[in-house]
C-alpha positions as CSV (number, residue, x, y, z in Angstrom):
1,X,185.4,73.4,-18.9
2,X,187.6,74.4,-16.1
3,X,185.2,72.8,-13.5
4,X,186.6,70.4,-10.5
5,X,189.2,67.5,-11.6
6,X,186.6,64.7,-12.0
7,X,184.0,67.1,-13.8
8,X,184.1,66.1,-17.7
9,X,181.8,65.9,-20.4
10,X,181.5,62.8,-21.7
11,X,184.1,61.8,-24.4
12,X,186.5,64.5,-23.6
13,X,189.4,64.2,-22.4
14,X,189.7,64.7,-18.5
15,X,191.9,67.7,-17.2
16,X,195.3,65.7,-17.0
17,X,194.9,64.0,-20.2
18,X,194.5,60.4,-20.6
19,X,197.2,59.1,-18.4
20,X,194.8,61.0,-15.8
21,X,191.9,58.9,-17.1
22,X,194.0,55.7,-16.6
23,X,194.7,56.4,-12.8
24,X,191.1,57.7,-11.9
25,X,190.2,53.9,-13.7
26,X,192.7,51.8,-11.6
27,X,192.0,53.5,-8.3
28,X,189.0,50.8,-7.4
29,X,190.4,48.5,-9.0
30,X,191.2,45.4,-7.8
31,X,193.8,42.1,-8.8
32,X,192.3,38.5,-8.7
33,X,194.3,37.8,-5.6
34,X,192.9,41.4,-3.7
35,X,189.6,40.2,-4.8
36,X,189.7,36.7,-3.4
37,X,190.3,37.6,-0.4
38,X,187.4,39.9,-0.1
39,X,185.5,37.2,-1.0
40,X,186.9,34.3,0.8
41,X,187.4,31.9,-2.8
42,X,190.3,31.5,-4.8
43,X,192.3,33.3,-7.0
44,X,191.4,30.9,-9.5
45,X,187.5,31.1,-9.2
46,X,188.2,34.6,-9.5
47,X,189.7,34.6,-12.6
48,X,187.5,32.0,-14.2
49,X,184.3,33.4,-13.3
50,X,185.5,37.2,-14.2
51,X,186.5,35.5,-18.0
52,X,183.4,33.4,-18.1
53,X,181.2,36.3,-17.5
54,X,183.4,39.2,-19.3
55,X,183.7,40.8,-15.7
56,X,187.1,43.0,-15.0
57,X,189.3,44.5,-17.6
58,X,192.1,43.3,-19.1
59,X,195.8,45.8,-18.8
60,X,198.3,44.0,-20.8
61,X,198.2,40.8,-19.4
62,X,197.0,41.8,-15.7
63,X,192.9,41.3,-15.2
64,X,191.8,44.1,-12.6
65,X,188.0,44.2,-11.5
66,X,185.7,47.1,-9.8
67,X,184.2,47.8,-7.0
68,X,180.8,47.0,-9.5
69,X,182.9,43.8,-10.7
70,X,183.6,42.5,-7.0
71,X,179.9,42.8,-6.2
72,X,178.8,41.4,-9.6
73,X,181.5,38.5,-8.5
74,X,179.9,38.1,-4.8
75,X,176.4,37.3,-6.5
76,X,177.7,34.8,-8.6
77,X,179.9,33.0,-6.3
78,X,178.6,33.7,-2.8
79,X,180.1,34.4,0.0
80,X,181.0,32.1,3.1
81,X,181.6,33.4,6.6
82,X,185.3,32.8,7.5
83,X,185.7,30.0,10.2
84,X,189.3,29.9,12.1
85,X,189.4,26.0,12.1
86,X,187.6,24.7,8.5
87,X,188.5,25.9,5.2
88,X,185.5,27.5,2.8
89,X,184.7,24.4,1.4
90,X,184.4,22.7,4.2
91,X,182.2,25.4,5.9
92,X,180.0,25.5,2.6
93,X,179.1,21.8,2.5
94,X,178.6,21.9,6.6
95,X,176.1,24.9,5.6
96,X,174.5,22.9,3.2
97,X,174.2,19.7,5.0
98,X,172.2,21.8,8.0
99,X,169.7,22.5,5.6
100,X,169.0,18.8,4.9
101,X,167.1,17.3,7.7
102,X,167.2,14.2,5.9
103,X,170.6,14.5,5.4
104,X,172.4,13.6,1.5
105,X,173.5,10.2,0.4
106,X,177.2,10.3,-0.8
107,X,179.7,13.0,-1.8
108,X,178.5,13.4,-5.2
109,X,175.2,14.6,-3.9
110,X,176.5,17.3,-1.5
111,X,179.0,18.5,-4.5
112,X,176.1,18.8,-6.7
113,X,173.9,20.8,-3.8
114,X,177.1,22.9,-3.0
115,X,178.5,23.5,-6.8
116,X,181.6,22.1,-6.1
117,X,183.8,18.9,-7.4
118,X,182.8,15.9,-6.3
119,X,186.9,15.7,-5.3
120,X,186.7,18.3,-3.2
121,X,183.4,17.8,-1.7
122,X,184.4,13.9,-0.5
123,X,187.7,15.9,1.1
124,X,185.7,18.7,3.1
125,X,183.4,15.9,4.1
126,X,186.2,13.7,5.4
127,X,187.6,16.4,7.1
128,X,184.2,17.2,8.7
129,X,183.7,13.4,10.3
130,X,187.1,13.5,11.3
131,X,186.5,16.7,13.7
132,X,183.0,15.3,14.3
133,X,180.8,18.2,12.7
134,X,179.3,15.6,10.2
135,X,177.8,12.2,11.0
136,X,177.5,8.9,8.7
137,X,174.4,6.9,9.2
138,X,173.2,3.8,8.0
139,X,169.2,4.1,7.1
140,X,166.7,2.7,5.0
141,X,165.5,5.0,2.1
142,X,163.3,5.0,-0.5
143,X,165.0,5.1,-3.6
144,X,162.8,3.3,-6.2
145,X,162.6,0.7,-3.6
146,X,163.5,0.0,0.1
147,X,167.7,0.2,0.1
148,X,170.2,0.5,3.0
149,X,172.4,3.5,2.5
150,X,175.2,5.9,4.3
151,X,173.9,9.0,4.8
152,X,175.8,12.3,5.4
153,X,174.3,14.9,8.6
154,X,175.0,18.0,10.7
């Protein structure tokens, strides 16, 4: 019994008491906000992916995930390098669109490759043309029959 602080059979209480146990829990914790930023996304996807899954913990009304949680987090929602200039959106749908030789056909296509809104995909792409990263071309696809569209490419 009077091992090391941190040494503690299971179920009993830890030298300390339970206010003890509450501290050693909130040490790797993390707040929606902390966690977001480690993972480049919003606060909000943090929060509604943590609920949707049953991720995190709940104190009072404050939501704190682990270290486990954050990584759990990272596999759902991926992770996008940080670039100075574009926003993650932006960068995710540039990623996408480089691997698409063919390139996609319209904004609802490249928010259904990249998982996000259709809204917010036809913003990061307009932002995209408009520093030049992404091209609109006019081509002839196959699409149940011969039909001019407006592609999107790197």
């Amino acid at each position: 019994m009077g091992g090391p602080r941190g040494s503690f059979a299971f179920g009993q209480t830890p030298p300390g008491g339970a206010n003890c146990l509450a501290q050693m829990s909130i040490i790797n914790s993390y707040t929606p906000n902390q966690a977001a930023a480690l993972l480049g996304v919003s606060r909000r996807r943090i929060v509604a992916a943590s609920e949707r899954s049953g991720i995190g913990s709940m104190t009072g009304r404050r939501r704190l995930v682990t270290d486990a949680d954050v990584s759990l987090l990272r596999e759902q929602l991926g992770t996008a390098p940080i670039v100075e200039s574009l926003s993650r959106n932006e960068v995710v749908v540039l990623a996408e669109l480089s691997r698409r030789p063919f390139g996609l056909i319209s904004s609802r296509a490249v928010a259904r490759a990249c998982g996000l809104s259709p809204a917010t995909a036809a913003k990061a792409i307009r932002g995209l043309v408009s520093v030049g990263l992404v091209v609109e071309r006019d081509e002839v696809v196959p699409l149940g029959r011969a039909r001019q569209v407006r592609t999107l490419h790197v």
